[in-house]
Biopython code that builds the backbone (N, CA, C, O; Angstrom):
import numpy as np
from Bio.PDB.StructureBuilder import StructureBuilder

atoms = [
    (1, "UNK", "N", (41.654, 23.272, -29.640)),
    (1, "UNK", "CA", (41.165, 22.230, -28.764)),
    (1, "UNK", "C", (39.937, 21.585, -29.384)),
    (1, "UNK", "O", (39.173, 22.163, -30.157)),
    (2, "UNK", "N", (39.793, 19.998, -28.858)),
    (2, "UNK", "CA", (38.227, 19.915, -29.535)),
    (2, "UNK", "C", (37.729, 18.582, -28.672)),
    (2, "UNK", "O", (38.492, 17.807, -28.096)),
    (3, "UNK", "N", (36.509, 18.503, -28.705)),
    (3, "UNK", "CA", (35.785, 17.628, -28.461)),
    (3, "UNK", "C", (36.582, 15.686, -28.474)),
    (3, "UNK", "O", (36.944, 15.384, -29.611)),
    (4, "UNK", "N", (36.694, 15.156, -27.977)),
    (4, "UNK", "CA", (36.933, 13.431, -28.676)),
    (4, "UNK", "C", (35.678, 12.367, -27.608)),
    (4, "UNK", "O", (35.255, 12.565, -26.469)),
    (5, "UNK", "N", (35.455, 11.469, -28.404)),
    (5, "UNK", "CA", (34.666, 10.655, -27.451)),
    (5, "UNK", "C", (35.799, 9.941, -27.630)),
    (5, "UNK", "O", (36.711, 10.164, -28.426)),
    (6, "UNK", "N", (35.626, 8.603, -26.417)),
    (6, "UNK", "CA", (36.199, 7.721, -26.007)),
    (6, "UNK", "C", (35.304, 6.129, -26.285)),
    (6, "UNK", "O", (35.817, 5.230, -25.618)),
    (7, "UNK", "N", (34.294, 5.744, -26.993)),
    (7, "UNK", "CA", (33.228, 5.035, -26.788)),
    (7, "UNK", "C", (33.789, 4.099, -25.405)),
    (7, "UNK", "O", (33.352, 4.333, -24.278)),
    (8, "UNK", "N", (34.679, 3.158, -25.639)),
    (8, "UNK", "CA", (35.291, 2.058, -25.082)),
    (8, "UNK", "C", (35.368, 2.299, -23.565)),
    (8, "UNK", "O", (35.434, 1.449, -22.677)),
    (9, "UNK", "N", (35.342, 3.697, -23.454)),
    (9, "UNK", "CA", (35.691, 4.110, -21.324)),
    (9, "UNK", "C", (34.481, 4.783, -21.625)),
    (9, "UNK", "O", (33.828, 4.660, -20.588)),
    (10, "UNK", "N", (33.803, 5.419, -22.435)),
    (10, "UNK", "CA", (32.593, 6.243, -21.925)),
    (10, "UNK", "C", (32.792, 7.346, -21.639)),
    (10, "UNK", "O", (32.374, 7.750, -20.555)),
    (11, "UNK", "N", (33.291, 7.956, -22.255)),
    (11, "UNK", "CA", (33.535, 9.608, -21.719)),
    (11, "UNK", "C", (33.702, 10.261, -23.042)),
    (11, "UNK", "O", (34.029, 9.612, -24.036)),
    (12, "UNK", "N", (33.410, 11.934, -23.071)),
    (12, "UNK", "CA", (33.902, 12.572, -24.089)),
    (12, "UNK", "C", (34.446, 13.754, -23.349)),
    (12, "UNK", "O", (33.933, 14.376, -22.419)),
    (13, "UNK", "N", (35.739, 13.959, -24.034)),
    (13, "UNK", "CA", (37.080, 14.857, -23.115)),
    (13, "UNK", "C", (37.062, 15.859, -24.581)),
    (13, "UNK", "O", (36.742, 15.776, -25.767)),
    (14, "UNK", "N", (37.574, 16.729, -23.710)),
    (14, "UNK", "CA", (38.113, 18.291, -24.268)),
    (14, "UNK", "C", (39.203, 18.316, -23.473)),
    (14, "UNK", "O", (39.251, 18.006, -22.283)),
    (15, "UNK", "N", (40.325, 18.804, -24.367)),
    (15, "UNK", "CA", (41.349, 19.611, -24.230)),
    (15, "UNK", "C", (42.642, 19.435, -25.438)),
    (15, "UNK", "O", (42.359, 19.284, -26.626)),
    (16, "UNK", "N", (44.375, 19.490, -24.837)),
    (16, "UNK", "CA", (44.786, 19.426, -26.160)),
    (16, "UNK", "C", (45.969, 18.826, -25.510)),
    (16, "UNK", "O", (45.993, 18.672, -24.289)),
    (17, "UNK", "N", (47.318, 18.353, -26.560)),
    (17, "UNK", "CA", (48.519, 17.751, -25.721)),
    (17, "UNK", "C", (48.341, 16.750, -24.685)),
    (17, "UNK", "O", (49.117, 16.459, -23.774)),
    (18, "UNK", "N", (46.916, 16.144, -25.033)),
    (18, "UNK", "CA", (46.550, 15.004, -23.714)),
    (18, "UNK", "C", (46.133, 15.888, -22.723)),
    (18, "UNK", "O", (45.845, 15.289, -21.686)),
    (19, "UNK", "N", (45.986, 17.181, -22.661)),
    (19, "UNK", "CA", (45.629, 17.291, -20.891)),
    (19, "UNK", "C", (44.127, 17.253, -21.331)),
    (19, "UNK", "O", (43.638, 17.398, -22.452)),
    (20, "UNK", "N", (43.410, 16.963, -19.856)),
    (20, "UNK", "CA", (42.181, 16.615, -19.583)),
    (20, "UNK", "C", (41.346, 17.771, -18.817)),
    (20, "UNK", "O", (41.132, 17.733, -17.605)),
    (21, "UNK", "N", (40.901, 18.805, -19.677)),
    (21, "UNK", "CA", (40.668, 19.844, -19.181)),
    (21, "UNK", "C", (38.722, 20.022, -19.192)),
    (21, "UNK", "O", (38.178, 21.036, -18.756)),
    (22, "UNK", "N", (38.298, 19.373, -19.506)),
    (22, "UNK", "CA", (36.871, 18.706, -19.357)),
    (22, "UNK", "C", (36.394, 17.445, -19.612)),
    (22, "UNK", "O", (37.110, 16.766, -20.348)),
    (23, "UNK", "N", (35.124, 16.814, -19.105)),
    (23, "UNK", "CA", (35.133, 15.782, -19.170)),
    (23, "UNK", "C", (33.560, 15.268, -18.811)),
    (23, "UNK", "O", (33.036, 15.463, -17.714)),
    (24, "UNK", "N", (32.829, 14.492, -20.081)),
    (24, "UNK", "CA", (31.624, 14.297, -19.259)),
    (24, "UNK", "C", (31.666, 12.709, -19.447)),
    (24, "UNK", "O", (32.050, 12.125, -20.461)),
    (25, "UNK", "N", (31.172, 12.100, -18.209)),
    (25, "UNK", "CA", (31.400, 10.667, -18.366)),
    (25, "UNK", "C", (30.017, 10.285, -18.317)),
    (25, "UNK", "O", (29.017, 10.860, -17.887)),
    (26, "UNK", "N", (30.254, 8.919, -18.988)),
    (26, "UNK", "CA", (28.738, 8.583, -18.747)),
    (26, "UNK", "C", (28.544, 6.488, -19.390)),
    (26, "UNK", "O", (29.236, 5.952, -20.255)),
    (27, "UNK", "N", (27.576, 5.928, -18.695)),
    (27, "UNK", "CA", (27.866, 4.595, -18.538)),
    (27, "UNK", "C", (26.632, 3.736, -19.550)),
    (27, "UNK", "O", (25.452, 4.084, -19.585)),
    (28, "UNK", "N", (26.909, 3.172, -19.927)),
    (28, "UNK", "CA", (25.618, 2.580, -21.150)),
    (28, "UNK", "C", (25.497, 1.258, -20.704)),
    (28, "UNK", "O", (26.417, 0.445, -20.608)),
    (29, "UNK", "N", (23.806, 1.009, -20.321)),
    (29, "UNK", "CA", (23.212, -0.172, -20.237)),
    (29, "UNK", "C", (22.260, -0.201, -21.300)),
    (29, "UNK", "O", (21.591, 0.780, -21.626)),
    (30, "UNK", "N", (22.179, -1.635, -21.994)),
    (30, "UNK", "CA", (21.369, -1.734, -23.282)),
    (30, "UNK", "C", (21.269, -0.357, -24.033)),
    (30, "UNK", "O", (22.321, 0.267, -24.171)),
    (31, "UNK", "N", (20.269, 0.103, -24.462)),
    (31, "UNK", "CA", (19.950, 1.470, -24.696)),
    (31, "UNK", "C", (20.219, 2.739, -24.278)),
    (31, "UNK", "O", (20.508, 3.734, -24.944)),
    (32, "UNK", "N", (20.094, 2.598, -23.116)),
    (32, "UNK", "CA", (20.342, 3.969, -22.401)),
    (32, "UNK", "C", (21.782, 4.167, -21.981)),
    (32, "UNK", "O", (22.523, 3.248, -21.633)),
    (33, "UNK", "N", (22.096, 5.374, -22.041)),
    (33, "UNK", "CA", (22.784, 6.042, -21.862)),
    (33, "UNK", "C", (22.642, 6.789, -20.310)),
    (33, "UNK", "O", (21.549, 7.313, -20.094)),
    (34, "UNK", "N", (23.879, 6.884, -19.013)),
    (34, "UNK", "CA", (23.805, 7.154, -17.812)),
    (34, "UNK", "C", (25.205, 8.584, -17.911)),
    (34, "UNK", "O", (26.429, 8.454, -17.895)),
    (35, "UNK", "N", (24.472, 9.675, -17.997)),
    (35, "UNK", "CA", (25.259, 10.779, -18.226)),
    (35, "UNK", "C", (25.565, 10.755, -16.580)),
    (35, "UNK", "O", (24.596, 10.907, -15.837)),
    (36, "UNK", "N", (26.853, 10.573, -16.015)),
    (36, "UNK", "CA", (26.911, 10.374, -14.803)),
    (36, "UNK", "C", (27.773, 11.792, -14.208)),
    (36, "UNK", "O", (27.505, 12.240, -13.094)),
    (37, "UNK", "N", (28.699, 12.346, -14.985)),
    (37, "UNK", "CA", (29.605, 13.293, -14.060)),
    (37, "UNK", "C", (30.223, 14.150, -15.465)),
    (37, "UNK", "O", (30.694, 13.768, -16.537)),
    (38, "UNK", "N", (30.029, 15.137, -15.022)),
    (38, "UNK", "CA", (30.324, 16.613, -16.085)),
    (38, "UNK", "C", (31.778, 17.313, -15.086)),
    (38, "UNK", "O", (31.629, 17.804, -13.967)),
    (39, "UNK", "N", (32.933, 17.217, -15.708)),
    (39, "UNK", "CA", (33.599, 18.494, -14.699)),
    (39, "UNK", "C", (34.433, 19.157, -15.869)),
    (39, "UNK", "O", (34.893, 18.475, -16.785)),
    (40, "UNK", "N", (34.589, 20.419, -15.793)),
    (40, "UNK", "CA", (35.544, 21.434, -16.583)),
    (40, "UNK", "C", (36.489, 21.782, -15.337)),
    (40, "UNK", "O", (36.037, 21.871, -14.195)),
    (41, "UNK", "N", (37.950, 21.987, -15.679)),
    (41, "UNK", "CA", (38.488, 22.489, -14.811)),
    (41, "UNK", "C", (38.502, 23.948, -14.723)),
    (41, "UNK", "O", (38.009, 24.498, -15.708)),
    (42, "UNK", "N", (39.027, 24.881, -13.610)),
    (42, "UNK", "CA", (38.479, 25.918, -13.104)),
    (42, "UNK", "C", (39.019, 27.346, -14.846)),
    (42, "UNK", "O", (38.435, 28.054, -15.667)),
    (43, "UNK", "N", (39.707, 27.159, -14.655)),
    (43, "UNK", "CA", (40.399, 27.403, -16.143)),
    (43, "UNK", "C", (39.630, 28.265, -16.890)),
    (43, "UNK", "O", (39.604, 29.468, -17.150)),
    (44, "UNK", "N", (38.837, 26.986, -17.225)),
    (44, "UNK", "CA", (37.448, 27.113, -18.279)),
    (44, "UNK", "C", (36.400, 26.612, -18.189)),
    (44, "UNK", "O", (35.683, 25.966, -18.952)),
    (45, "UNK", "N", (36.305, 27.119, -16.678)),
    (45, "UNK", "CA", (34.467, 27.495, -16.369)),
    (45, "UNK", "C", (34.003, 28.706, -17.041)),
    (45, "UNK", "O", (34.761, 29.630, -17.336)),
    (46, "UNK", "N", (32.894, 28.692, -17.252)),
    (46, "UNK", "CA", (31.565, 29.682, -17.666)),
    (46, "UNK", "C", (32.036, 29.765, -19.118)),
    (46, "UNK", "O", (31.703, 30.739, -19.794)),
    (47, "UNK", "N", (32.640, 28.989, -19.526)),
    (47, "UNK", "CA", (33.199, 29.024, -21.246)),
    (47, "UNK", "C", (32.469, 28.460, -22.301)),
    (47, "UNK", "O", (32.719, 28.395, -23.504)),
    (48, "UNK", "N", (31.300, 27.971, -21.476)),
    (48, "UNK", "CA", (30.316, 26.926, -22.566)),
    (48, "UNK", "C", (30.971, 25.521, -22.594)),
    (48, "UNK", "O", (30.394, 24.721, -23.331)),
    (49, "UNK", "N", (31.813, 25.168, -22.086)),
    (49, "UNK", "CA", (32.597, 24.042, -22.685)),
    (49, "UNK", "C", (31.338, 22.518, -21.998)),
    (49, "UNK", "O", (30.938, 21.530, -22.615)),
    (50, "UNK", "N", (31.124, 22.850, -20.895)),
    (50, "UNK", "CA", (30.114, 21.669, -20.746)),
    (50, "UNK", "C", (29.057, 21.537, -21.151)),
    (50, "UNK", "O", (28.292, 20.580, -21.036)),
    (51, "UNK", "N", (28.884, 22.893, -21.870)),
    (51, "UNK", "CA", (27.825, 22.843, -23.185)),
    (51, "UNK", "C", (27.437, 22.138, -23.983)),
    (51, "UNK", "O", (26.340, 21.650, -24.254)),
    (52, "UNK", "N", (29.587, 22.030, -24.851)),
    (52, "UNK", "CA", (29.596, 21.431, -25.649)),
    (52, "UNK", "C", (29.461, 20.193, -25.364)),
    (52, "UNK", "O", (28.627, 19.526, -25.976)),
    (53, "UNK", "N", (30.284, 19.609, -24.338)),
    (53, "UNK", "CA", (30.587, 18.013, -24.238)),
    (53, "UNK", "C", (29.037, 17.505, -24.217)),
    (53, "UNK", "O", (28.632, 16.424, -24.645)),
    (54, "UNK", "N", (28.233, 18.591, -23.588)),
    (54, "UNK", "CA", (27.019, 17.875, -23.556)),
    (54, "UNK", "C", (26.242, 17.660, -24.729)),
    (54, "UNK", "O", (25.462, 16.731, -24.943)),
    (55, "UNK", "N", (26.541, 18.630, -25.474)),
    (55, "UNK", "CA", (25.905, 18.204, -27.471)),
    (55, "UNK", "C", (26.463, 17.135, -27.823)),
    (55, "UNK", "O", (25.927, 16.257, -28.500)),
    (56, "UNK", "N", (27.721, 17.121, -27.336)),
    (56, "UNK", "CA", (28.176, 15.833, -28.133)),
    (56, "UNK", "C", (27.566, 14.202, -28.012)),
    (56, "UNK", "O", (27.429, 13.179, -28.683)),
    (57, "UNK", "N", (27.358, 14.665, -26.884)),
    (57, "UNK", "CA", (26.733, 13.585, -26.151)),
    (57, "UNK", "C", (25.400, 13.150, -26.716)),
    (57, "UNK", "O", (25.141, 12.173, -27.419)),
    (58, "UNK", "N", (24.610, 14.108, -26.243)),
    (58, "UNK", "CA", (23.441, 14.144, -27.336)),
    (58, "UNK", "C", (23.370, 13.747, -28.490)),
    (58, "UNK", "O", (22.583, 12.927, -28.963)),
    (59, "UNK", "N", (24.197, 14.319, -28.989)),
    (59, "UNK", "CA", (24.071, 14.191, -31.292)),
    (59, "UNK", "C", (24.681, 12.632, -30.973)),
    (59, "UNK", "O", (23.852, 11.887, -31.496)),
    (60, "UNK", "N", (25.643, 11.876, -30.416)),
    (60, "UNK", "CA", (25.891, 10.849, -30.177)),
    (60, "UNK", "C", (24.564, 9.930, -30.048)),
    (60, "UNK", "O", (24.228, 8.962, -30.730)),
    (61, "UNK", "N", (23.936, 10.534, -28.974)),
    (61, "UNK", "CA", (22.783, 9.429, -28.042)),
    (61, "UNK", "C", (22.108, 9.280, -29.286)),
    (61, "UNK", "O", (22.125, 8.104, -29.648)),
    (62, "UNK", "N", (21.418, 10.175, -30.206)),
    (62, "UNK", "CA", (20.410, 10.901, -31.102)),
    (62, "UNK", "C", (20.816, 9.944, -32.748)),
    (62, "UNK", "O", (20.019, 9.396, -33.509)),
    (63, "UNK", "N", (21.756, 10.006, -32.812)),
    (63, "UNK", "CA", (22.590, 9.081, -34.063)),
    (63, "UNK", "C", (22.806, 7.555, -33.919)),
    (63, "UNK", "O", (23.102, 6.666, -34.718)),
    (64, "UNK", "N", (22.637, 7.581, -33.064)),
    (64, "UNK", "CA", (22.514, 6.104, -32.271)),
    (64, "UNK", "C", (21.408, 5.290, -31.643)),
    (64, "UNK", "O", (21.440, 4.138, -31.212)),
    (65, "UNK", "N", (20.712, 5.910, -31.680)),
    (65, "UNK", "CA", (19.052, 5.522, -31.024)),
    (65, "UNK", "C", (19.030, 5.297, -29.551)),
    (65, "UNK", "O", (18.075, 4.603, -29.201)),
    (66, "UNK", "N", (19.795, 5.679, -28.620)),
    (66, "UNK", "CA", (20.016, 6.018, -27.267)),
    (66, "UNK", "C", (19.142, 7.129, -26.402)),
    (66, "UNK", "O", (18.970, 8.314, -26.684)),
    (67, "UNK", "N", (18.593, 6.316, -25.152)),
    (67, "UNK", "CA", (18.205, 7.353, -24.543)),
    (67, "UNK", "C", (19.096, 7.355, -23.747)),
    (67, "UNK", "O", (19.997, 6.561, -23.474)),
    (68, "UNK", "N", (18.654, 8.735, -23.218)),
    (68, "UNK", "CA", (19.808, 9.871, -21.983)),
    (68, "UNK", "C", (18.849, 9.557, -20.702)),
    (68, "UNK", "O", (17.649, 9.829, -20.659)),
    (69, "UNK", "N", (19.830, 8.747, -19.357)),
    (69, "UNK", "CA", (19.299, 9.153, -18.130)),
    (69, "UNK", "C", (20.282, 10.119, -17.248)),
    (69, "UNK", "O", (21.314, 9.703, -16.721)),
    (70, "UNK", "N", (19.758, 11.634, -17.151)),
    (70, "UNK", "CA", (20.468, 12.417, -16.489)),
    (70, "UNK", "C", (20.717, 12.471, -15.197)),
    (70, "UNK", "O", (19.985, 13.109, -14.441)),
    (71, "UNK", "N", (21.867, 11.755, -14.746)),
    (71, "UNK", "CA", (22.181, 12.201, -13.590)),
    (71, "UNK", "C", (22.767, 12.707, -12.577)),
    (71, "UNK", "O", (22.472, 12.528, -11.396)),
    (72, "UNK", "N", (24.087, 13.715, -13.255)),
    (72, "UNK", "CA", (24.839, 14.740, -12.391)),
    (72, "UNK", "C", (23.989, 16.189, -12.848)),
    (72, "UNK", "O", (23.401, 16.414, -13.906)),
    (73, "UNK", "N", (24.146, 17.013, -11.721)),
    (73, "UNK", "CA", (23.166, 18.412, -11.836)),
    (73, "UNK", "C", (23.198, 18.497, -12.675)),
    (73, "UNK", "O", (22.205, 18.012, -13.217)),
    (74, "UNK", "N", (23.813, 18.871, -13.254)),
    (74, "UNK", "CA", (24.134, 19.718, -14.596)),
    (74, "UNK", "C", (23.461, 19.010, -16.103)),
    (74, "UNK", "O", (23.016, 19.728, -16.999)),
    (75, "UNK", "N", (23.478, 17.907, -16.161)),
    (75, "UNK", "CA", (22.571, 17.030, -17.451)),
    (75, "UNK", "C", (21.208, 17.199, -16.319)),
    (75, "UNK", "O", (20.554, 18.196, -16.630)),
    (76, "UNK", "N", (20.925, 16.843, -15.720)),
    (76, "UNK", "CA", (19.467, 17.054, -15.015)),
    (76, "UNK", "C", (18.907, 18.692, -14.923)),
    (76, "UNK", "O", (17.754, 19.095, -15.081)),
    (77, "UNK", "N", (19.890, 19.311, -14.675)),
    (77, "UNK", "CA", (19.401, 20.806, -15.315)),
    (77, "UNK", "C", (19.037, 21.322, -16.900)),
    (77, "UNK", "O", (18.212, 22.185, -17.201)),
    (78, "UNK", "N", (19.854, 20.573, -17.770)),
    (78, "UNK", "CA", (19.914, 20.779, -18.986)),
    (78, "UNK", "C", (18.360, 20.159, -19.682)),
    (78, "UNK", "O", (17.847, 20.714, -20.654)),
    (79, "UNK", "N", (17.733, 18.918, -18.994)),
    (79, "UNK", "CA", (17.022, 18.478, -19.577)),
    (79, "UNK", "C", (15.337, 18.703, -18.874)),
    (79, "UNK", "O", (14.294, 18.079, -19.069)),
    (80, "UNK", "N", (15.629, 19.752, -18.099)),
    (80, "UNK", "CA", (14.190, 20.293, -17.525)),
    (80, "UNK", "C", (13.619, 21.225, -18.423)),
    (80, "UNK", "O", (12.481, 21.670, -18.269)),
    (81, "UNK", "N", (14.583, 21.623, -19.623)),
    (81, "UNK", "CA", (14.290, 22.561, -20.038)),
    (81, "UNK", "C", (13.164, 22.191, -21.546)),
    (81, "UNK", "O", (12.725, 22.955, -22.405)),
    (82, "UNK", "N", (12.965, 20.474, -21.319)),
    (82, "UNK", "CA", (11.943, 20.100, -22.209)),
    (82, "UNK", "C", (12.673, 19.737, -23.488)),
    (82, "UNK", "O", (12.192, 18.787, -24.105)),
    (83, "UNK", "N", (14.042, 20.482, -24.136)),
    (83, "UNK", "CA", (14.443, 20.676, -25.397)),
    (83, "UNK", "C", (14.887, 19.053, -25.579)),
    (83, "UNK", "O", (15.244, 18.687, -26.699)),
    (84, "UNK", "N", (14.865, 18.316, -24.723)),
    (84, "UNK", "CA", (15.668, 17.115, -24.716)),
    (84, "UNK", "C", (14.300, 15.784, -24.571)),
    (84, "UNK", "O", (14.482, 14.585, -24.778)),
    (85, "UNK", "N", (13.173, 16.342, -24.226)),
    (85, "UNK", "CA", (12.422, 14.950, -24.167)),
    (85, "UNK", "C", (12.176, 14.162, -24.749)),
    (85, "UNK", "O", (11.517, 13.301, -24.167)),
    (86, "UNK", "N", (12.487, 13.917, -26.133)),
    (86, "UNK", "CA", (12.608, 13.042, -27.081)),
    (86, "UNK", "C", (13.795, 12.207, -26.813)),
    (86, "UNK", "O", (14.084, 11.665, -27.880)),
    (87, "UNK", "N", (14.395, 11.946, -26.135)),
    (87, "UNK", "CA", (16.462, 11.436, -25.353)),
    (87, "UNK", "C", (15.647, 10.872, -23.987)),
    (87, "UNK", "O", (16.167, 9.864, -23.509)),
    (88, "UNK", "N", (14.825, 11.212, -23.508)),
    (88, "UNK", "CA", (14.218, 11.068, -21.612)),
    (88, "UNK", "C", (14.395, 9.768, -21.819)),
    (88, "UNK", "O", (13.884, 9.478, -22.901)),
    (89, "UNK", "N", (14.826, 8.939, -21.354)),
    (89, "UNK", "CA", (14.464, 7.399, -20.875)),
    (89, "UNK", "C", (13.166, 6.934, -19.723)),
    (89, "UNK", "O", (12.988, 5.750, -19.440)),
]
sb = StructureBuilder()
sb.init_structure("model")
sb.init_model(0)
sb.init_chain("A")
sb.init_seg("    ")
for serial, (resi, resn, name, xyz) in enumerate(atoms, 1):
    if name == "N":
        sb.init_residue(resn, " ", resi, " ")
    sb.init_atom(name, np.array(xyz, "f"), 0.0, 1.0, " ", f" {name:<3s}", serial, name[0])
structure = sb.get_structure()
């Protein structure tokens, strides 16, 4: 299985055979980046997988000169942790 972004819809999906087994979406105005909705299906929870989608996201934002505005729990949890304030919009 692996990681794909989508630039054109805004999302980067995990899974394989087309199924859509995670998914973090997220919406771009000028610069910033709007990490809007993270879901893994039940499957492969606690697997790290929204981990990943969320690096991807990152090394994306980061390679691109994008800031991150977090706003489903889960990117707003991820980025209290300081490791990300250089991405803060």
């Amino acid at each position: 299985m692996e990681i794909r972004h989508v630039v054109n819809e805004g999302f980067f999906i995990f899974g394989e055979n087309g199924d859509e087994l995670a998914k973090l979406t997220y919406r771009k105005e000028g610069e910033k980046l709007y990490f809007e909705s993270t879901v893994v299906s039940s499957e492969l929870r606690g697997q790290g997988i929204a981990g990943k989608l969320f690096d991807a996201g990152v090394e994306y934002a980061r390679e691109n000169g994008y800031k991150i505005v977090p706003v489903c729990s889960y990117i707003v949890k991820k980025f209290e942790s300081g490791e990300y304030d250089d991405l803060k919009a």
